[in-house]
C-alpha angles and dihedrals in degrees: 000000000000119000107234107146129025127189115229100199118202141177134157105303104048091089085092088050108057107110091047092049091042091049094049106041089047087053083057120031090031093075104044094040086235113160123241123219106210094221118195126181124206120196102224083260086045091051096051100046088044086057094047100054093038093066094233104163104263097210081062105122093234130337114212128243080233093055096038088052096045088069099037111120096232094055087042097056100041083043083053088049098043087042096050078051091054085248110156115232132198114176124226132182145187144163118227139081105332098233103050100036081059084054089054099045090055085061100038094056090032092246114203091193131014117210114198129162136209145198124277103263124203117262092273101049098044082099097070128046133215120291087250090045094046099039086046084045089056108038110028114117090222136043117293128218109202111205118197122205122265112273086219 
C-alpha cells in the first residue's frame, strides 16, 4: 500500500502538542512523499469563538471550517514545519463532534493513514484512550497513529 495522503488531525488541545506531532508526521509522511492535510475540528462553540478571535468580518455571509483552520495558530505552525521538511500540506476543516468529523475528513481526502494525538493519562489509564482517539481507532477507513504528548 503506498502512502500518498495522511490526515493531521487537530482540536483545541494539540497546541501542546506541536513538536511531538511535527516529529512524527514528518518521520512518516517525509519518506514516502505522501501530503498532509492539516485537519482541524471545531465543536459549533469552537467554531464561533474561532471566528471571533481570528477577525473574520462578521457581516460575511459564511466563512468556511477550511478557511477558519487554515489560520488557526496550531495548523500554521505544524504547515511552517512540514513545509521547512518539504512535506507537502493541504488544510481541511469541519465542525462536529471531533471524533467522528475526523472520521469524515479520512474519507473526504481519501486519507491512507490518520494521525491523531492525545494527552498523557495516569498508569492506570493508559489502557484506555480518549473518547476522539478511540472513536477515530474504531471507525477510520484507514490505519490510525495515535501520538501521545511529550512526558516532559
Amino acid at each position: 500500500m503506498a502512502l500518498e495522503t495522511v490526515l493531521l488531525a487537530l482540536g483545541p488541545s494539540d497546541a501542546e502538542r506541536v513538536d511531538r506531532l511535527a516529529a512524527e508526521t514528518i518521520d512518516i509522511a517525509g519518506p514516502s512523499g505522501a501530503t498532509v492535510v492539516l485537519g482541524h475540528v471545531f465543536t459549533e462553540s469552537e467554531y464561533e469563538r474561532a471566528v471571533d478571535r481570528l477577525g473574520f468580518d462578521p457581516t460575511a455571509t459564511e466563512v468556511s471550517p477550511q478557511e477558519v483552520a487554515g489560520r488557526h495558530a496550531t495548523v500554521r505552525e505544524l504547515a511552517e514545519r512540514l513545509e521547512a521538511a518539504d512535506v507537502d500540506i493541504a488544510v481541511g476543516g469541519a465542525i462536529g463532534d471531533h471524533g467522528e468529523s475526523i472520521v469524515g475528513l479520512a474519507e473526504e481526502s481519501g486519507a491512507d493513514m490518520v494521525i491523531v494525538g492525545g494527552r498523557q493519562r495516569s498508569p492506570a489509564g493508559k489502557a484506555v484512550f480518549g473518547s476522539t482517539a478511540q472513536t477515530v481507532m474504531l471507525s477510520a477507513p484507514c490505519p490510525v497513529t495515535f501520538v501521545r504528548a511529550d512526558t516532559s
